[in-house]
C-alpha positions in Angstrom: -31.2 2.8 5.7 -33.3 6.0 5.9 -33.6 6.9 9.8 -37.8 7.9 10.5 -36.5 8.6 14.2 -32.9 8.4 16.5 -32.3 9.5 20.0 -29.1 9.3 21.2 -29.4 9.9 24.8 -27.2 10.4 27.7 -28.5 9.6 31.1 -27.5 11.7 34.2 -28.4 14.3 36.7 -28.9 17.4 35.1 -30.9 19.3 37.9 -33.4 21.9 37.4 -33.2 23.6 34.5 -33.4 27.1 35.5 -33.8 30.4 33.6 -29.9 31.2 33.7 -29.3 27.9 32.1 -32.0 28.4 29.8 -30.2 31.8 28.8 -27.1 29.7 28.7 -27.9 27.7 26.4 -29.7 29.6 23.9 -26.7 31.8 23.9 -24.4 28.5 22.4 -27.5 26.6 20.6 -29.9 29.5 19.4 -28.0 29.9 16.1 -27.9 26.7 15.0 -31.6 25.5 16.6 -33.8 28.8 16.1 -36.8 26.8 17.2 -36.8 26.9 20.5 -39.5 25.2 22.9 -40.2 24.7 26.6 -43.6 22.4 27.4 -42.9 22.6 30.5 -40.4 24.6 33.4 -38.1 21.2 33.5 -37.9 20.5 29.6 -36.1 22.8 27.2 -35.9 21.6 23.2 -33.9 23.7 20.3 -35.3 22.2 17.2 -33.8 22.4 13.1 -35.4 21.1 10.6 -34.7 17.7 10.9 -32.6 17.9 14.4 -32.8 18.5 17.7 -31.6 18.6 21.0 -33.7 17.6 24.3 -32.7 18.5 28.0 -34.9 17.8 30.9 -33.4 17.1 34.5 -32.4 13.2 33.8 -30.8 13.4 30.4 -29.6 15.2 27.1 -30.9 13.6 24.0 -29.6 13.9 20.2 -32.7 13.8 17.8 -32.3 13.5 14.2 -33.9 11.6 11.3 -33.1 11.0 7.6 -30.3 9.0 5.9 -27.7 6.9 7.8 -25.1 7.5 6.0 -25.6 11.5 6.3 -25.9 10.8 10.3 -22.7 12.3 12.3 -21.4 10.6 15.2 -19.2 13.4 15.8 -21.7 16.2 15.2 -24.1 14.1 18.1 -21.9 13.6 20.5 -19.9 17.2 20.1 -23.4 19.1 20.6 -24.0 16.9 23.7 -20.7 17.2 25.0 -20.9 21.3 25.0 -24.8 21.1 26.9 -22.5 19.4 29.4 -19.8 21.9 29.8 -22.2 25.1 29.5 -24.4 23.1 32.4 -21.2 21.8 34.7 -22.3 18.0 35.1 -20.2 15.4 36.1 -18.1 14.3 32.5 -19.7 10.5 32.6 -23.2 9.3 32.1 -25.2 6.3 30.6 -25.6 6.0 26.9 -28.7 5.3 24.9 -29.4 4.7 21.1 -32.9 4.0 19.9 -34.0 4.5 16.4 -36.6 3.4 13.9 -35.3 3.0 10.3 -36.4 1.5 7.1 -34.6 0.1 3.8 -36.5 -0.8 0.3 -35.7 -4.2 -1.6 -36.8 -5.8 -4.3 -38.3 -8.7 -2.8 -41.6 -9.0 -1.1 -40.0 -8.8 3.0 -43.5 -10.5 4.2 -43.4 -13.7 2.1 -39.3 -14.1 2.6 -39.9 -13.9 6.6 -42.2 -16.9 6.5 -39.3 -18.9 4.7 -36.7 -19.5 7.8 -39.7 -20.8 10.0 -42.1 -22.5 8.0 -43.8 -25.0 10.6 -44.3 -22.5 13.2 -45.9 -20.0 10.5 -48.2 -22.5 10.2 -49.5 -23.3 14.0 -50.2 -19.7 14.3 -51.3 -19.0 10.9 -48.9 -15.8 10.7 -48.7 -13.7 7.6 -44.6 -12.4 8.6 -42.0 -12.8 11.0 -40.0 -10.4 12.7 -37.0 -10.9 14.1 -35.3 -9.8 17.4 -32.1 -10.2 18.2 -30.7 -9.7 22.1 -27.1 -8.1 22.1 -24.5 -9.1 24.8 -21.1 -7.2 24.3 -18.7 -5.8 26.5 -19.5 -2.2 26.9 -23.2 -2.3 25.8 -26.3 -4.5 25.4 -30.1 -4.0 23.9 -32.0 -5.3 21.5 -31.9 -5.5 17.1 -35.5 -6.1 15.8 -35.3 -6.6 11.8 -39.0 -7.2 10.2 -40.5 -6.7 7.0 -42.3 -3.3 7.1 -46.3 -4.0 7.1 -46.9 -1.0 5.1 -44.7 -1.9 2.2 -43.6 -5.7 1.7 -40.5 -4.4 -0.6 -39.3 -2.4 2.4 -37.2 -3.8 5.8 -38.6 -2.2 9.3 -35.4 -1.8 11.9 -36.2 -0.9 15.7 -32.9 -0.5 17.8 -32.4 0.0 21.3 -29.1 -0.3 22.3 -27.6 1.3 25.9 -24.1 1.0 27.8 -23.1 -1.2 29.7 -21.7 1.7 32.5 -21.4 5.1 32.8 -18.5 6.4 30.1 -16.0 9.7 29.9 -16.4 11.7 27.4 -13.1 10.7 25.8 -14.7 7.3 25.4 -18.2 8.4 24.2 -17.6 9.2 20.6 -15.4 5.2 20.1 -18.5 3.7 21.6 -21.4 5.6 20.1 -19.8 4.9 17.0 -19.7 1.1 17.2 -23.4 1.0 18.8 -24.5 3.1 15.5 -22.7 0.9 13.2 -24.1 -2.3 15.2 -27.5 -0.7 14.5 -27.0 0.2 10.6 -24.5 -1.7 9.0 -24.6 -4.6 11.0 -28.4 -4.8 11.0 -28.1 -4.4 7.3 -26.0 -7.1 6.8 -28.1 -9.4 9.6 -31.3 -8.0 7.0 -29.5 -9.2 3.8 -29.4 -13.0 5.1 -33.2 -12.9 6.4 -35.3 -10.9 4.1 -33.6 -11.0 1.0 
C-alpha cells in the first residue's frame, strides 16, 4: 500500500507552546526537520521531505507519507516520545491513526465492488461500492473503509481512522500502535483481497 497521508496522533495537554519550548525543541528536532514553521503562536511544525512532526496545545502528531512497508512504528513513536520528555507532560495520552493509502490491481475495483451487492446496486443505480468496516477491540476502535479508487479502477482507496480505547504509557504505545498500523495495512489488505479482487 503506498501511504498519500498518516497521522499518528497523541492526544493530551500540551499547554502553551512558548518561545523556550520553541527553542527546546528546535534544539533536539532542527537537525533532522530543517523546515521549520509556526502559522500561528500555539502551532509549531518541523517538516522533512516527506515527514513531519505537529505540536499545538492538545496533541503531538506524526506525519508521514509513502510506502507502508518503509513506515517505522519505532521511528513514530520514538520522535513523539522525546517531544514529550523535552516538554514534561504527563507519560499517557490518547492515540490516533488516520491515513489515506492506495494499492494498484489488475482488476477493474469499480465493476468487482458491484459483484457482492448486486440488487441493491440496482435500486440506486450505483456505479461502485465502498466498504466500511466498524472496529470493536479491546484497546482500540474506529473505522476501515476499503473502496475502489474513482480515479483509477485498477487501484484500491483505503481511509483509516483508528483511536484507543484509553489513555496508554509509553511502555505500551509502541505494542499498540503497532497492531493498529498493521490492522490498517495488512489487515485491510487482506479484507481488500476478498472484495475487490
Amino acid at each position: 500500500m503506498y501511504i498519500l497521508n498518516s497521522n499518528l496522533t497523541l492526544f493530551t495537554n500540551v499547554g502553551d507552546i512558548s518561545d523556550a519550548r520553541v527553542k527546546s525543541l528546535k534544539d533536539v528536532f532542527g537537525p533532522h526537520f530543517p523546515e521549520v514553521e509556526r502559522p500561528n503562536e500555539g502551532v509549531i511544525i518541523f517538516k522533512k521531505e516527506s515527514k513531519a512532526l505537529y505540536v499545538d496545545s492538545k496533541q503531538i502528531t506524526f506525519i508521514a507519507k509513502g510506502n507502508s512497508e518503509d513506515f517505522s512504528v519505532e521511528e513514530a513513536t520514538n520522535y513523539l516520545k522525546q517531544i514529550f520528555e523535552i516538554l514534561s507532560l504527563s507519560p499517557k495520552s490518547g492515540v490516533g491513526i488516520k491515513f489515506e493509502g492506495i494499492e494498484n490491481t489488475n482488476d477493474n475495483t469499480i465493476e468487482k465492488s458491484k459483484t457482492h451487492t448486486k440488487d441493491a446496486v440496482e435500486i440506486l443505480g450505483a456505479e461502485g461500492v465502498g466498504f466500511r468496516f466498524i472496529i470493536q477491540k479491546q484497546d482500540f476502535a474506529g473505522n476501515v473503509f476499503i473502496e475502489p479508487y474513482i480515479k483509477d479502477n485498477q487501484k484500491i482507496f483505503y481511509n483509516i481512522e483508528l483511536e484507543s480505547r484509553e489513555r496508554v504509557s509509553h511502555a505500551q504505545l509502541d505494542q499498540l500502535v503497532e497492531t493498529m498500523f498493521n490492522q490498517g495495512t495488512k489487515d485491510a489488505e487482506d479484507a481488500a483481497r476478498t472484495l475487490l479482487y
